[in-house]
C-alpha positions as CSV (number, residue, x, y, z in Angstrom):
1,X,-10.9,14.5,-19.0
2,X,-9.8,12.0,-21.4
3,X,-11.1,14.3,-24.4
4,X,-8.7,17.3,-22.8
5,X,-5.7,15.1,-22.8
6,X,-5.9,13.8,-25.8
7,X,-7.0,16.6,-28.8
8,X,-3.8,18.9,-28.3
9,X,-2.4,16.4,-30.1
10,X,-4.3,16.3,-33.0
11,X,-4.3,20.4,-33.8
12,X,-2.1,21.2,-36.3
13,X,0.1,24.7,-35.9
14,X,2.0,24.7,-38.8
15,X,0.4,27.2,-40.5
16,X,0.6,29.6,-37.8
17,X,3.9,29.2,-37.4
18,X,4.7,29.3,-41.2
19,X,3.4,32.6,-41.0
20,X,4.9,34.1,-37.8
21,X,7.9,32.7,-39.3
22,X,7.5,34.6,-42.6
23,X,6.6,38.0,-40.8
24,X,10.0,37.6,-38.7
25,X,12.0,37.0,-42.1
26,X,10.1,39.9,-43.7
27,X,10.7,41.8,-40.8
28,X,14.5,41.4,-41.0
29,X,15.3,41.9,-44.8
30,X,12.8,45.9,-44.4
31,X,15.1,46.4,-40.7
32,X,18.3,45.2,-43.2
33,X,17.5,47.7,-45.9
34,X,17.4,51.0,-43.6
35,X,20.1,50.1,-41.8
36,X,21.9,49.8,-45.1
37,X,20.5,52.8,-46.5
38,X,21.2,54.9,-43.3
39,X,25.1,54.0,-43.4
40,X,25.0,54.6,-47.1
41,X,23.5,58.0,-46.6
42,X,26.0,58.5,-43.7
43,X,28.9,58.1,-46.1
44,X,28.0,60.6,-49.0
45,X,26.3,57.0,-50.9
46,X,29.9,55.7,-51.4
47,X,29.7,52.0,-51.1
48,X,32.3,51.1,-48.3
49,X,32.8,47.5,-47.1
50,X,30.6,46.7,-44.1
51,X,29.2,50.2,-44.1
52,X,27.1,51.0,-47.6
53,X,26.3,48.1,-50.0
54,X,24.8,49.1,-53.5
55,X,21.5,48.3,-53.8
56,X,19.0,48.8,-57.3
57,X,17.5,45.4,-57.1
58,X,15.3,43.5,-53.9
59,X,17.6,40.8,-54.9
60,X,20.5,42.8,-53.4
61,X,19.1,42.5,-49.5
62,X,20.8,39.4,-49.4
63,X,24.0,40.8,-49.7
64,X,23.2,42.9,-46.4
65,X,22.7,39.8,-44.4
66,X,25.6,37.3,-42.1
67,X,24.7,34.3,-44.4
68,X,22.4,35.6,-46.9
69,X,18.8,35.0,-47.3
70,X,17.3,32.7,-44.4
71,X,17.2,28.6,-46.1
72,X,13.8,28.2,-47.0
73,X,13.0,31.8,-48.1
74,X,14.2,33.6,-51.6
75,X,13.4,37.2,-52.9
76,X,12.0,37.6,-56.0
77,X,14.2,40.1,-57.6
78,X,12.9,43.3,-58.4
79,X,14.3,46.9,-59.7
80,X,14.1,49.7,-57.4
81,X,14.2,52.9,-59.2
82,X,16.4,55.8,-58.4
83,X,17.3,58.0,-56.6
84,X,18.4,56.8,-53.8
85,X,16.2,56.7,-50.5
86,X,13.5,55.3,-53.2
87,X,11.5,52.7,-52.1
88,X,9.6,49.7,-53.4
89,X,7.2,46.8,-52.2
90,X,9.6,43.6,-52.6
91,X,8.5,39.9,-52.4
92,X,10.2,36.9,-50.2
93,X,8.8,33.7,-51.3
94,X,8.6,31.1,-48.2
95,X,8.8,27.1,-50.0
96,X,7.0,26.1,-46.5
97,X,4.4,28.2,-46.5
98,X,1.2,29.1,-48.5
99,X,1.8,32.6,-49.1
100,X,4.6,34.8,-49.9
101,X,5.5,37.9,-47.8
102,X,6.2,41.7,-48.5
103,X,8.8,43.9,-47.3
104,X,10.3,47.1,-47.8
105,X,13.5,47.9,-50.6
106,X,15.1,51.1,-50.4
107,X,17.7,52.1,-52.9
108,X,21.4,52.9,-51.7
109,X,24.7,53.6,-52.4
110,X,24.6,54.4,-56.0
């Protein structure tokens, strides 16, 4: 019983939660880009405060989120070619974790 008790507290999670953290961030900056890209298309690709922000670079996605890139992450920058609607694989570097994490760029409003 003793044995029970005691080795929860010696398994360490953090590496699982590094990267269910990472998938949630990578999920937010791909959900981020469409959204963007949808309102941009919705407005002829005119970029319009709060509505369509300009984006060529994976750099850009963190001018689509309240406060920026999460702390602890950054986006290796990275062109995304035109036209707009083009996509392109984009990197987020976690400084916790291991690994670094992919998501989605789409080009908009230019």
């Amino acid at each position: 019983i003793l044995a029970a008790v005691a080795i929860p507290k010696f398994i360490d999670l953090s590496t699982e939660a590094n990267a269910a953290a990472l998938d949630g961030v990578e999920g937010s900056l791909t959900s981020a880009m469409a959204i963007n890209y949808a309102g941009c298309a919705a407005l002829n690709n005119t970029p319009t405060a709060n509505k369509c922000v300009a984006v060529d670079d994976c750099g850009d996605v963190a001018s689509l989120l309240t406060g920026g890139v999460p702390a602890g992450y950054s986006v290796t920058a990275g062109a995304i070619a035109a036209p707009n609607g083009t996509t392109a694989a984009c990197v987020v570097v976690q400084s916790a974790g291991p690994t670094n994490g992919a998501f989605t760029g789409i080009r908009a409003g230019m």
